[in-house]
Residue, then its C-alpha position, 0 to 999 in steps of 0.5 A: x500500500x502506498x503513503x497515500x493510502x491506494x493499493x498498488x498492483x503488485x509483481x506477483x498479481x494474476x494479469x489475467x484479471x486487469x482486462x476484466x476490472x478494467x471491463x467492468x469499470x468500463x461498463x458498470x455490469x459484468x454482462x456488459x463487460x463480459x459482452x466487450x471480452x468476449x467472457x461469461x458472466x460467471x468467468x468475470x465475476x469469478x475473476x474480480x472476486x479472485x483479485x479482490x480476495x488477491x488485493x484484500x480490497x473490495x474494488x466495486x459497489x452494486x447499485x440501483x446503476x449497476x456496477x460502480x468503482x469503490x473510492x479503493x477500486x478508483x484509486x487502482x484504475x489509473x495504475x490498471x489503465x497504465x498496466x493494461x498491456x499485451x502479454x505472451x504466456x510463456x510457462x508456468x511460474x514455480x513459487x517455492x518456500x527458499x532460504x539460505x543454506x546457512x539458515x536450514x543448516x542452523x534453524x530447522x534441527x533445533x526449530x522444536x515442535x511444528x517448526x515454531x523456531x523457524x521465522x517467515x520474512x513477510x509481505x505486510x497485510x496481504x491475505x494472499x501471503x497469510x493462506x500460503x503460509x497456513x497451507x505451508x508446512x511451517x504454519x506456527x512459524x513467526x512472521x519476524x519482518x515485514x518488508x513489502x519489497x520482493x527483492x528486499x526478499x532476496x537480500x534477507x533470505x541470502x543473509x539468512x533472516x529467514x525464509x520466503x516465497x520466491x520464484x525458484x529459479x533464484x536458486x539456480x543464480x544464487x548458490x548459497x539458496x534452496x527450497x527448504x525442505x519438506x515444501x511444495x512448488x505452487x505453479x498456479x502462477x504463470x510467466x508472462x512477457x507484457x507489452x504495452x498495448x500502443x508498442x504492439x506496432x512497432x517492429x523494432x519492439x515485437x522483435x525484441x520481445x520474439x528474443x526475449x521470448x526465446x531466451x527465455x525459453x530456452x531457460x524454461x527448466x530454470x523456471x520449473x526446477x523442483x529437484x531435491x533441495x540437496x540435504x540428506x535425509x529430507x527431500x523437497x516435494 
């Protein structure tokens, strides 16, 4: 959340679900805006209660009108309208609990019963991040920072402050980190390559994107790691 008090749509949002709040706010019914996408009207109601649940923020009011903005789904637009974009859905996006060597080594033998001893590094107020962590297998292990910054993320955790959800692959460029053992990959995420609508035209730019599309693809095993996290006696799932 920013000083002012607006959400900001973050790194790690579902991008499918920008077209149609972007519909809805367009149109003020989700039939209408279903009309427009070429949707179902159970889809996009689906998909904004999936990123209201996502932002924990309600984003639209039902009146005698139909569907209008909330003064939180107001302050959201600019950024939706600015993040509309073209995207290339490459391959699915493995999210793994990660810590540093240093921090399994040291923490999990003597983290005690339900592995209360071990520490979370948090995101802030996001029920998104209080699901993962209770459907994780450290549940009743503390939350001990709470920093909003994904990549302030993966400075702590290779200072051994604790352990997160990253993407996996930051374990293939950062040797001193690996999955935590005993956790499970969330792949319910997807990798995207976006590009702004209005640069879609531009040949210079759909041939960059091409290449960057193909590098990283040629680095899809990277993105989908799930191999042992490489501690005797306890493997990764």
């Amino acid at each position: 959340m920013n000083h002012d008090g607006s959400q900001t749509i973050r790194v790690g949002m579902d991008w499918k679900s920008l077209p149609a709040f972007l519909a809805v706010a367009r149109n003020g019914s989700l039939r209408a805006a279903a009309e427009q996408i070429g949707g179902t009207h159970a889809t996009l109601r689906r998909q904004i209660e999936a990123l209201e649940a996502q932002l924990g923020i309600q984003l639209f009011r039902r009146g005698a009108d139909g569907l209008s903005l909330t003064a939180t789904g107001q302050r959201l637009l600019p950024q939706a309208l600015e993040a509309d974009a073209v995207g290339r859905k490459l391959f699915p996006l493995s999210i793994g609990v990660v810590a540093s060597r240093d921090y399994i080594d040291r923490a999990l033998p003597v983290a005690g019963r339900k592995e209360q001893g071990l520490s979370w590094i948090g995101y802030g107020n996001v029920p998104e991040l209080a699901s993962m962590i209770a459907a994780s297998a450290f549940p009743e292990a503390r939350i001990r920072h709470s920093v909003p910054d994904p990549e302030m993320h993966l400075h702590l955790v290779r200072a051994g402050a604790g352990m997160t959800f990253l993407a996996t692959w930051v374990t293939s460029v950062f040797p001193e980190l690996q999955r935590v053992p005993g956790t499970k990959l969330d792949q319910r995420r997807a990798t995207w390559v976006l590009l702004h609508g209005e640069l879609r035209r531009v040949r210079r730019v759909r041939l960059f994107v091409d290449y960057l599309c193909d590098a990283l693809l040629e680095r899809r095993a990277a993105f989908l790691q799930s191999q042992s996290n490489g501690i005797p006696g306890r493997a990764g799932t």
